[in-house]
C-alpha positions in Angstrom: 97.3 155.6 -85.4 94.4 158.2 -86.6 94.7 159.8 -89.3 95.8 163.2 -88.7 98.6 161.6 -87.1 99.9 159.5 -90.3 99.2 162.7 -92.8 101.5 164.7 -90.0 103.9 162.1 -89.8 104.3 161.7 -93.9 105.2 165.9 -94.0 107.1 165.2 -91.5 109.1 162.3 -93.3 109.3 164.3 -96.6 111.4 167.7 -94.5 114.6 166.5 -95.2 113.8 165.8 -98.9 112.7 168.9 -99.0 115.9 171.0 -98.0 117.9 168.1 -100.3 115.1 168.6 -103.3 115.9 172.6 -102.8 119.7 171.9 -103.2 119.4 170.2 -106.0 117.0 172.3 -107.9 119.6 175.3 -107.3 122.0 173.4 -108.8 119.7 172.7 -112.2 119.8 175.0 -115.0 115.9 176.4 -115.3 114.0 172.9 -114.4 110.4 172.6 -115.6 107.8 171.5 -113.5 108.3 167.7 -115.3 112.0 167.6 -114.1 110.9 168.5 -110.9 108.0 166.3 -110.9 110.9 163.3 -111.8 112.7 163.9 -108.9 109.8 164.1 -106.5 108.6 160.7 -108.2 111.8 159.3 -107.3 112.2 160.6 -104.2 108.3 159.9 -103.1 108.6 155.8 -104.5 112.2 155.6 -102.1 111.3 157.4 -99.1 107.5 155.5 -99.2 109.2 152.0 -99.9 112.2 152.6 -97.3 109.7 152.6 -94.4 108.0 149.2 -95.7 111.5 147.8 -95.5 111.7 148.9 -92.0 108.9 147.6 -90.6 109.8 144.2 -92.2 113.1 144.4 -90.6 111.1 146.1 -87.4 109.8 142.7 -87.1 112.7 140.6 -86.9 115.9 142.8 -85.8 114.7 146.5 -84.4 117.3 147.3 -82.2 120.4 146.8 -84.9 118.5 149.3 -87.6 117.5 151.8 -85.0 121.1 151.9 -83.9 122.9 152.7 -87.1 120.2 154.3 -89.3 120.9 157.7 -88.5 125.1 157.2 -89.2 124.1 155.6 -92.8 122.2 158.9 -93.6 124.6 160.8 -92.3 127.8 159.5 -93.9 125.5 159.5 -97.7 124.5 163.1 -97.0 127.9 164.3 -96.4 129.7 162.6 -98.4 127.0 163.6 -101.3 127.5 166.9 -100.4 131.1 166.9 -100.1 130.9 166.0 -103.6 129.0 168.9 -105.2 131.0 171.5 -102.5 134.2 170.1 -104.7 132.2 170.3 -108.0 131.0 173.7 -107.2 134.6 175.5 -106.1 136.9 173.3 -108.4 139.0 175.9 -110.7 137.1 176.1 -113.7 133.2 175.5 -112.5 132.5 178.9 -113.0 132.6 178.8 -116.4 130.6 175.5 -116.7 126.8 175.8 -117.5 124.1 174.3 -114.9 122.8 170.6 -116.1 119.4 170.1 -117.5 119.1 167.1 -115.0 120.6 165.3 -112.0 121.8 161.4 -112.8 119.4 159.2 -111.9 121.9 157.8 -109.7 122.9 160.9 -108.0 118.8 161.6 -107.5 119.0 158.1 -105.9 121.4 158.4 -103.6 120.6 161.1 -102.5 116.5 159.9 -101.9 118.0 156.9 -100.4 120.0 159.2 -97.8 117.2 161.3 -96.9 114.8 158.0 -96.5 117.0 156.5 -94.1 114.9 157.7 -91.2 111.9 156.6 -92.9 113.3 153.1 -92.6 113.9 154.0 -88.8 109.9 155.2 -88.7 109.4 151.6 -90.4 110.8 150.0 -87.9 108.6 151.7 -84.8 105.4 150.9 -87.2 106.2 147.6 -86.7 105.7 147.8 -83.0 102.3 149.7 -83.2 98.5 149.4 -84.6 99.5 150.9 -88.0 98.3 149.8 -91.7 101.8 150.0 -93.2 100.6 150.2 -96.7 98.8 153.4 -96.0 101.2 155.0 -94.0 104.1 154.1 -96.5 101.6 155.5 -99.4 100.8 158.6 -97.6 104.5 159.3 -96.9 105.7 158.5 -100.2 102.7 161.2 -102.0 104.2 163.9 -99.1 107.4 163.3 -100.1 106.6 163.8 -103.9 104.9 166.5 -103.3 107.2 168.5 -101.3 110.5 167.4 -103.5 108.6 168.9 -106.5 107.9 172.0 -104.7 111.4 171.9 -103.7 113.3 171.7 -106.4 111.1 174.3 -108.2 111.8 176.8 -105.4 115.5 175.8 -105.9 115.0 177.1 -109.1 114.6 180.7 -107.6 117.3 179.6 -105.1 119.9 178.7 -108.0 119.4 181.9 -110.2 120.3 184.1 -106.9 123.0 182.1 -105.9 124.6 181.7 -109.9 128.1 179.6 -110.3 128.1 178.6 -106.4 124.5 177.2 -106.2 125.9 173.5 -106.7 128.4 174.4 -103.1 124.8 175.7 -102.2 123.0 172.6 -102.8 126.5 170.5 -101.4 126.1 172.4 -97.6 122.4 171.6 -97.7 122.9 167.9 -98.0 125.3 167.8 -95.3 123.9 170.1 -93.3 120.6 167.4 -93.4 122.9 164.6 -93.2 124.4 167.0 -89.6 121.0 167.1 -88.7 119.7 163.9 -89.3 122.8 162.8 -86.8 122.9 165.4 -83.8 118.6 164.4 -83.8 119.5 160.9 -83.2 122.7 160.8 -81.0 
């Protein structure tokens, strides 16, 4: 694989983290470039380990990975999302103010949603002429890079949207987790 074609494929990787890293930037109260940068560190170390994982499994057992990859990200999405569409219109939210920060966990689950077709990728490496190490590295620095820009652009996102930004950020993540399925049925 040249390398225009592994820079391409790590953008390409990091889309869906993207939309998520909006969401959740929305749903933050004024992040700084540091929180932001956080979240794309987390994201970009997930999504650049997930395909590794792939490509081991890519190795042994391809055709059970490939087959439910796409319904793992797609139940974590949604469900992820159906939790902040219930934060956001639960009686009361209006009056609560926007979080500094996500959870770590929360970050995490929702990286590990949005990496699951990087795991998917892993497992096609395996098949090809592809250092692994590189291609994991390149998609993990994409990923960082566009979370960061996301969740700062979220920022913007969040101060149009005000009290419903979190039901915002909750339709994005399914509607990636949507995506990530109808793409792979």
């Amino acid at each position: 694989m040249n390398p225009v074609a592994l820079i391409l494929l790590a953008f390409a990787m990091s889309t869906d983290a993207f939309a998520a890293a909006i969401g959740k930037g929305a749903t933050l109260r004024n992040p700084r470039f540091f929180d932001a940068l956080r979240m794309g560190l987390i994201f970009g170390t997930i999504e650049a380990i997930t395909p590794l994982i792939g490509w081991l499994i890519g190795r042994t057992a391809s055709s059970y990975v490939e087959a439910w990859a796409h319904w793992i990200a797609f139940f974590l999405l949604v469900g992820l999302g159906a939790h902040m569409i219930y934060e956001g219109l639960k009686p009361g939210s209006e009056d609560v103010e926007k979080p500094t920060s996500h959870s770590p966990l929360k970050v995490c689950l929702t990286a590990v949603g949005t990496s699951i077709d990087a795991l998917a990728v892993g497992v096609g490496l395996a098949f090809i002429n592809v250092n692994i190490w590189i291609a994991a590295g390149l998609i993990g620095a994409a990923t960082t890079l566009m979370v960061t820009m996301g969740v700062l652009l979220g920022r913007t996102v969040g101060s149009l949207l005000g009290h419903r930004a979190e039901v915002f950020g909750g339709l994005t993540l399914a509607g990636v987790g949507v995506w990530i399925l109808a793409t792979n049925l």
